[in-house]
C-alpha positions in Angstrom: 240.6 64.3 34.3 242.3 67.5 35.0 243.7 68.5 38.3 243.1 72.5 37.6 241.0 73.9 40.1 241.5 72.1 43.3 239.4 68.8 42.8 241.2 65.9 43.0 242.1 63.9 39.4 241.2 60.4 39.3 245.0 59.1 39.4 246.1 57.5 42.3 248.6 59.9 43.2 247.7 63.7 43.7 249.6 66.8 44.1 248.4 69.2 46.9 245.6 71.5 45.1 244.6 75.0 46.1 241.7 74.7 48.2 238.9 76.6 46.6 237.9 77.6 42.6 236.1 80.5 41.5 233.9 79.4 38.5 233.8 82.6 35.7 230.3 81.2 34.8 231.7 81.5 31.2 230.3 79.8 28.2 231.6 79.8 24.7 228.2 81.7 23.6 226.7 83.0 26.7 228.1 86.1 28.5 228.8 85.8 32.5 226.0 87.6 34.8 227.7 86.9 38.4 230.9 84.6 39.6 230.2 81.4 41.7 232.6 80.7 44.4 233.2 77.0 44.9 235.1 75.2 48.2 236.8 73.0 45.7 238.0 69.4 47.0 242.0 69.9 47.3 243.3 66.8 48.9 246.7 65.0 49.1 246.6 61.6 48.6 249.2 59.2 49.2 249.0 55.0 47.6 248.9 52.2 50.1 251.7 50.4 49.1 249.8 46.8 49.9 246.4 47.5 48.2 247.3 50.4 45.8 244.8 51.8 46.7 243.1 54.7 48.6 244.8 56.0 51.4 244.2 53.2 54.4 246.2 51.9 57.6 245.9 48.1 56.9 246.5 47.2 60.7 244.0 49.6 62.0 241.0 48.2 60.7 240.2 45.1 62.4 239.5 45.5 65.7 237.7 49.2 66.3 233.8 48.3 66.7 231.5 50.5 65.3 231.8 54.2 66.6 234.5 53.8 68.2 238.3 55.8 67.6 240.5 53.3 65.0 243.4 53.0 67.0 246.7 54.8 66.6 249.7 52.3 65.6 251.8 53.7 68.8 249.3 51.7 71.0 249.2 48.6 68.7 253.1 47.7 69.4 254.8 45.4 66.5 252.5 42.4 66.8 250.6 44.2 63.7 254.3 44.5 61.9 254.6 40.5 62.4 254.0 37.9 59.4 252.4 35.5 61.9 249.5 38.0 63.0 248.2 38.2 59.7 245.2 36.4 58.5 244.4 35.4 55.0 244.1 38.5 53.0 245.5 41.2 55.2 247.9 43.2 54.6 250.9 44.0 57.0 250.4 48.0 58.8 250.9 50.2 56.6 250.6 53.7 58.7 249.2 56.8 57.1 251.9 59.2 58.2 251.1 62.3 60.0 248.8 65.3 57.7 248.2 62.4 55.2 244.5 62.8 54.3 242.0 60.9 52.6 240.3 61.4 49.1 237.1 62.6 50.1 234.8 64.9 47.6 233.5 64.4 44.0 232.4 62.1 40.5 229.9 59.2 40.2 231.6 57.5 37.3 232.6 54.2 39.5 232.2 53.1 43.3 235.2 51.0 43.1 238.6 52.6 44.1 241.5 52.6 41.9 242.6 48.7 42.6 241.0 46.2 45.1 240.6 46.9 48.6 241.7 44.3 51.3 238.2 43.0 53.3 239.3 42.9 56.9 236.5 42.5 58.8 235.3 42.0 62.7 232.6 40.6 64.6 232.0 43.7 67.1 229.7 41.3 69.3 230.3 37.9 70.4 226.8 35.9 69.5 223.2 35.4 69.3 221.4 34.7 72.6 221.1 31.2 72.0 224.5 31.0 71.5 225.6 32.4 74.7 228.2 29.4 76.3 228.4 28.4 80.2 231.5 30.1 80.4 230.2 33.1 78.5 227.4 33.6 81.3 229.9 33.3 83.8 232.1 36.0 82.8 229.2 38.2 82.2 227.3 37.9 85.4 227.8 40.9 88.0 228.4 40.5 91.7 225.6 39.8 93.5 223.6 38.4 90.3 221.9 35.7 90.3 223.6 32.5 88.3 220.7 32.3 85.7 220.7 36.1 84.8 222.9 36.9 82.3 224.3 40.9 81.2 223.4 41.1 77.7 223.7 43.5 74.8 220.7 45.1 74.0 221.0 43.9 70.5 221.3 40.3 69.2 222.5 40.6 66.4 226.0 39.9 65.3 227.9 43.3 63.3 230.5 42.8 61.1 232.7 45.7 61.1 234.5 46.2 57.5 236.2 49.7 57.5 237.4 48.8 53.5 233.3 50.1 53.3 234.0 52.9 54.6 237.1 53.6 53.0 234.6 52.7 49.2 231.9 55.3 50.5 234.5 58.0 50.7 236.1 57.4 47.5 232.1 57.4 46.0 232.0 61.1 47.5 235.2 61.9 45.7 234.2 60.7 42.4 231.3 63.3 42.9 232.8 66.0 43.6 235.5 65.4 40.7 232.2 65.5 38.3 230.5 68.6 40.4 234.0 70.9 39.7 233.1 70.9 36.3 229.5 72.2 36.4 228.5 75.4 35.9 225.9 77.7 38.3 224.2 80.9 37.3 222.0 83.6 39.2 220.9 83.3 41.6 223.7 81.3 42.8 226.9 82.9 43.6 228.7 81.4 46.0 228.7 77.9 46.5 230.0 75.7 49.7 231.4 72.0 49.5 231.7 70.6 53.0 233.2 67.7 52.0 236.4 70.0 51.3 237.0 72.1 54.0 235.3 69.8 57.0 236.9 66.8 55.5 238.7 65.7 58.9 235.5 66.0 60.8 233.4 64.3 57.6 236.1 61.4 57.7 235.9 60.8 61.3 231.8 60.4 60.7 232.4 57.8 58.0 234.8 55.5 59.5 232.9 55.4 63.4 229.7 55.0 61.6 229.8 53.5 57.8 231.3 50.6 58.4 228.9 47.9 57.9 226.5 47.3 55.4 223.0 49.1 56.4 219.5 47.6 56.0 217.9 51.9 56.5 219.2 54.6 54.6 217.9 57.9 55.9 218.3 60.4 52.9 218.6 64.1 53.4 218.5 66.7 50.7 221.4 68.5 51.2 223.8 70.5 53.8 222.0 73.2 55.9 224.0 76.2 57.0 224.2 75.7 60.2 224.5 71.9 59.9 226.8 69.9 57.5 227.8 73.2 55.9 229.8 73.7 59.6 231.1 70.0 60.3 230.3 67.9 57.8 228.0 65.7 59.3 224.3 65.2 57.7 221.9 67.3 59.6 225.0 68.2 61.8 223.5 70.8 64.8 226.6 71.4 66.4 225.8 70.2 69.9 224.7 66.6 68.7 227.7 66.4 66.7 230.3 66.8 69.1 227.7 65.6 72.7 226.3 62.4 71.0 228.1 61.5 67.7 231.3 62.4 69.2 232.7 63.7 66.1 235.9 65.2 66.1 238.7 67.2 63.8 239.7 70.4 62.3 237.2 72.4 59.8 239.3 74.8 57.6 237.0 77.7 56.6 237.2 78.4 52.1 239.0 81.0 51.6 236.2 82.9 50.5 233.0 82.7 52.1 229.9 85.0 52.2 229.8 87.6 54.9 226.5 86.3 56.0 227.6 82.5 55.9 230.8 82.2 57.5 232.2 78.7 58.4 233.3 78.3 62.2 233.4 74.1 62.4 232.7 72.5 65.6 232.6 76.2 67.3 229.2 77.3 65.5 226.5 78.2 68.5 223.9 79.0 65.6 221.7 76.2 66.3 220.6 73.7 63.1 216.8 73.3 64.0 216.8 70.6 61.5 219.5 68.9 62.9 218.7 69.3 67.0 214.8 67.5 66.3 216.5 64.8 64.1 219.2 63.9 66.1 217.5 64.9 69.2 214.7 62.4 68.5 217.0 59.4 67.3 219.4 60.1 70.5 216.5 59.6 72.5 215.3 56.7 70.8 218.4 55.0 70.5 220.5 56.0 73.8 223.9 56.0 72.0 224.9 56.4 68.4 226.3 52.7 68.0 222.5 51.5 68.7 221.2 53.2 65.6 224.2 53.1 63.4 224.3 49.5 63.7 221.5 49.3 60.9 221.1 52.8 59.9 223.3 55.3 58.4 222.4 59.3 57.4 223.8 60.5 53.9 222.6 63.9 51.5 221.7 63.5 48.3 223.9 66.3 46.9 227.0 67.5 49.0 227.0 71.4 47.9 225.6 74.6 49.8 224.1 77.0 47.1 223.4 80.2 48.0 222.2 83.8 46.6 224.1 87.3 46.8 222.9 87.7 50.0 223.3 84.6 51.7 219.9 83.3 51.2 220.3 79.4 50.5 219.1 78.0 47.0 218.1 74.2 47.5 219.0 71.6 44.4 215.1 71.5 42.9 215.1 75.5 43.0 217.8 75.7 40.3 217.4 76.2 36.9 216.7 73.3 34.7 219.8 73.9 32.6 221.6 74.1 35.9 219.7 71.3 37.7 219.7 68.5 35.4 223.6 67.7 35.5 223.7 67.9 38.9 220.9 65.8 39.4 222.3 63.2 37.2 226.0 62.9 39.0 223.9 62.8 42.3 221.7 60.2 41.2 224.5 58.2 40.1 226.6 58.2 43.3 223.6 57.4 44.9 223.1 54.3 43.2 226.7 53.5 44.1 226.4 54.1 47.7 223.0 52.1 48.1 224.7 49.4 46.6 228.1 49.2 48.5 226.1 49.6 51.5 223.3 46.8 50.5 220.4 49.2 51.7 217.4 47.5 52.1 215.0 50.7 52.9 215.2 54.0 51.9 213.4 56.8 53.7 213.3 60.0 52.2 213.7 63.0 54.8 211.4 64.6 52.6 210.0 64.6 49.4 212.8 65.4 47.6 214.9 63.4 48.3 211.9 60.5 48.4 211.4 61.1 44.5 215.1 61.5 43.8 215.9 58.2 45.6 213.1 56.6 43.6 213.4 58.0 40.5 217.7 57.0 40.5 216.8 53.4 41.6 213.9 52.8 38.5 217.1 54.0 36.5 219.4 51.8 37.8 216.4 48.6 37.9 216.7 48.4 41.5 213.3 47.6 43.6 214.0 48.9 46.9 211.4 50.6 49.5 211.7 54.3 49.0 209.8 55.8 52.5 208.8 59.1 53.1 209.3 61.0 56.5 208.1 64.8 56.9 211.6 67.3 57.2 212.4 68.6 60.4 213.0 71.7 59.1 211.4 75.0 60.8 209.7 76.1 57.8 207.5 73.2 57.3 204.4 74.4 59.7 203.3 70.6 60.1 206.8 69.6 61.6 207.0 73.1 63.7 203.7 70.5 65.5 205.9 68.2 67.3 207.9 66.8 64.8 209.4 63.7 67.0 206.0 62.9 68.3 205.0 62.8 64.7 208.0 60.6 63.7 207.2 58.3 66.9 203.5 57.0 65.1 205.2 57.1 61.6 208.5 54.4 62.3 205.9 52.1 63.9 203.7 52.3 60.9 206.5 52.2 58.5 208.1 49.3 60.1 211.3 51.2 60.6 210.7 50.9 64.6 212.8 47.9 64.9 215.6 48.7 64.0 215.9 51.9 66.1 214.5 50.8 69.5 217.2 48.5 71.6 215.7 45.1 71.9 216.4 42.5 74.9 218.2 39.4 73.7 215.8 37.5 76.0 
């Protein structure tokens, strides 16, 4: 693949791109009516030199639970450097040095990175309730409690934390992106945003606190709103529930060129994303913290890229023209496909129909039978979910089934 216009080739080792491309919307045959601008997906990418693979910091992905900061090598001291603190199959630390970044935006021609990726994995809690020892009731009991109460977790279930998923997921996205450069959008599109560029520290941070495990709910969005992930990166990302209860973090670097009416401020938008406050709002009340319901559930769009008309009006993927539509539709069905399979989803729900149909209509492709659910968007402009959409979503995740693995049990 060619490195011209920012995206990142396929080889292992990149040079520093510029940051955004300006598609001429030229064909051999056709004339151009109006220019698209694209946030292209420069990256630098640097090879571990144990896995040759990805970008990675061996050492650091063992011990971090789920949603939680990987630690920094400063605070790991050398027992990470020594041969006797490695396990079977791990790699000795191998630090990603300071404004390294990871490959994060483009293709769906393979979900596997360039060589194989070390599995270092963690149990995040320590057992079942049944398999809770003496000793383990005794260090868990508070003063003043009785012997025969135990402090539990309020799940039961044992979380194996693999960050090498994580590290997969991202490299999916960038094998996207790499396919997305090449396509070509007419009017009414003319400027187009890709988050996964420009809010790449703050998309990264979401993937390795929160996809690091495989997943049995995928919630599917459509794609980035502009006051959501178009800001930060994070799927229906309202700003306040990014940074309050996801506690994602990082630097957003606006394109170069934007559209007046869109501009990119990061984690300092204050334009609320309605979407994003009733879908987060709802699952932070549900859940109580972020590791509750990212411990089976994860949040990914369909299609990473913000279209949008001349005067910043947004342009959604099924609005496109067919010409236009179709290839984008097949690299994002594709990816898809990837991602449900590296994260062994076993239920899909569809935040609406869209992406319902979409999700189905990739996994008859692929001959995959998984659930594909359908849940009403938040959005503001669909009068039935301006009619108390949580309350709504409250009756439909106990008829669905999808309750349980939301709500934190007792281990009783």
């Amino acid at each position: 693949m060619s490195e011209e216009g920012g995206f990142p080739s396929k080889r292992p080792r990149l040079e520093r791109d510029n940051t955004l491309i300006t598609n001429n919307n030229s064909e051999s045959d056709v004339p151009s009516t109006s220019g698209v601008v694209v946030a292209g997906c420069s990256t630098s990418q640097e090879v571990c030199k144990q896995s040759h693979s990805v970008p990675r910091n061996c050492a650091l992905e063992r011990e971090s639970p789920i949603g939680q900061p990987v630690p920094t090598l400063s605070n790991q001291g050398n027992a990470a450097e020594s041969p006797a603190n490695e396990g079977p199959g791990q790699s000795r630390a191998m630090g990603m040095t300071e404004g390294e970044t990871i490959q994060q935006v483009a293709s769906p021609s393979s979900s596997q990175d360039h060589t194989e990726e070390t599995n270092e994995s963690t149990v995040t809690q320590p057992s079942t309730a049944n398999e809770i020892t003496d000793s383990d009731k005794a260090a868990n009991q508070k003063p003043g409690q009785p012997a025969n109460e135990v402090t539990e977790s309020p799940f039961a279930e044992v979380v194996t934390v693999d960050r090498s998923i994580a590290m997969k997921f991202l490299q999916i996205e960038a094998n996207l992106c790499e396919t997305l450069r090449h396509l070509v959008f007419r009017d009414p599109v003319t400027h187009l945003y890709n988050p996964l560029d420009y809010a790449r520290e703050t998309h990264k941070d979401y993937v390795m606190k929160y996809c690091c495990s495989h997943k049995d709910v995928l919630f599917l969005g459509m794609n980035p709103g502009p006051f959501g992930m178009a800001q930060n990166g994070v799927p229906f990302g309202d700003t306040t529930f990014v940074k309050n209860f996801l506690q994602i973090s990082g630097k957003v670097n606006p394109p170069v060129v934007q559209h007046p009416k869109r501009p990119i401020t990061g984690l300092d938008c204050t334009h609320s994303e309605v979407s994003g406050t009733r879908f987060w709002g709802l699952f932070s009340s549900l859940c109580k913290t972020p590791q509750n319901f990212f411990r089976r559930c994860f949040v990914h769009n369909y299609c990473p890229l913000v279209f949008m008309t001349k005067t910043g009006k947004n342009v959604t993927p099924p609005s496109l023209h067919v010409t236009q539509r179709e290839p984008l539709l097949s690299a994002c069905d594709t990816a898809l496909v990837e991602v449900i399979r590296l994260l062994q989803v076993k239920t899909i729900v569809g935040v609406g129909r869209f992406a319902q149909e979409r999700a189905q209509y990739a996994l008859k492709m692929a001959g995959l039978n998984i659930p594909v659910l359908f849940i009403m968007h938040p959005s503001p402009i669909n009068p039935q979910a301006n009619k108390g959409w949580a309350a709504q979503m409250m009756v439909e995740f106990e008829e669905l089934g999808i309750m349980r693995y939301l709500v934190p049990t007792s281990t009783g």
